[in-house]
C-alpha positions in Angstrom: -25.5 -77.7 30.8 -22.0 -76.5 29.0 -19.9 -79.5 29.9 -21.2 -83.3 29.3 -19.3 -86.0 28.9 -19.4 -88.0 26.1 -20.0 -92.2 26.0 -17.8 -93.3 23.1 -20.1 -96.9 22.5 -23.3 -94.7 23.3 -25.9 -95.2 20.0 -28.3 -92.5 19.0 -31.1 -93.8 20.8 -29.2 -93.6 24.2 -29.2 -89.6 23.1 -32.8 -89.0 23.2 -32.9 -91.1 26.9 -30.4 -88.6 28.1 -32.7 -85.7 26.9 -35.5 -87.2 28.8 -33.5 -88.1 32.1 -32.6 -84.2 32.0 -35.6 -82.6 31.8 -36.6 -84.8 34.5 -34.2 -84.0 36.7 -34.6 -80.2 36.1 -38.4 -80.6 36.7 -37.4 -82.6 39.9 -35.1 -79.4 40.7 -37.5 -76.8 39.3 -40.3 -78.1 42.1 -38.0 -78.9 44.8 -35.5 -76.6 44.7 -31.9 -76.5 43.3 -29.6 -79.0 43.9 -32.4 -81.3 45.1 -31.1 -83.6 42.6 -28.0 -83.8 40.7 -25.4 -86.5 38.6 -23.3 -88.0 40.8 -20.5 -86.5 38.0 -21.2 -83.4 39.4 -19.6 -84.1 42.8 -21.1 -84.3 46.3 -20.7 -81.2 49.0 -20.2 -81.8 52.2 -22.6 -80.3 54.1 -21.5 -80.8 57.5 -18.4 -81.1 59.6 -17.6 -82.6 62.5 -17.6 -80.9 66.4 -13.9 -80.3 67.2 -15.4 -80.2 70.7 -16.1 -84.0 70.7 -13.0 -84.9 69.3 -11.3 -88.1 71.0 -7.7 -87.0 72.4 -4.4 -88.9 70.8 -3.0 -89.9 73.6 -0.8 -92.7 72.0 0.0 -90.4 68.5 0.8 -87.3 70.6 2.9 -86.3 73.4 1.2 -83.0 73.6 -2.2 -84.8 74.7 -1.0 -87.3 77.3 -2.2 -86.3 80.5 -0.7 -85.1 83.4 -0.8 -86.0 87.1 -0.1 -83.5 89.2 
């Protein structure tokens, strides 16, 4: 881990707590795979997107998608 961020009213016992949270989450990662666990710091992917096929039309936002009777 290059970058951490550092807690400015942390005390030195709060140190060896962060060394042991971790190594558990990289034993947590080293059995489960990577990325099975992470900080929330580090972000959360998005792993799915929605089906533009089921997307609701705008008919009252756009003139393009107001139907036509014929």
């Amino acid at each position: 881990m290059q970058d951490q961020q550092i807690d400015l009213f942390a005390d030195t016992a709060s140190e060896e707590k962060d060394d042991r949270l971790s190594k558990a989450l990289d034993a947590i990662n080293a059995k489960y795979g990577r990325g099975s666990i992470l900080h929330l710091s580090e972000g959360i992917a998005k792993l799915w997107q929605m089906m533009r096929a089921m997307l609701t039309p705008n008919y009252t936002t756009s003139w393009n998608q107001i139907p036509k009777v014929k």
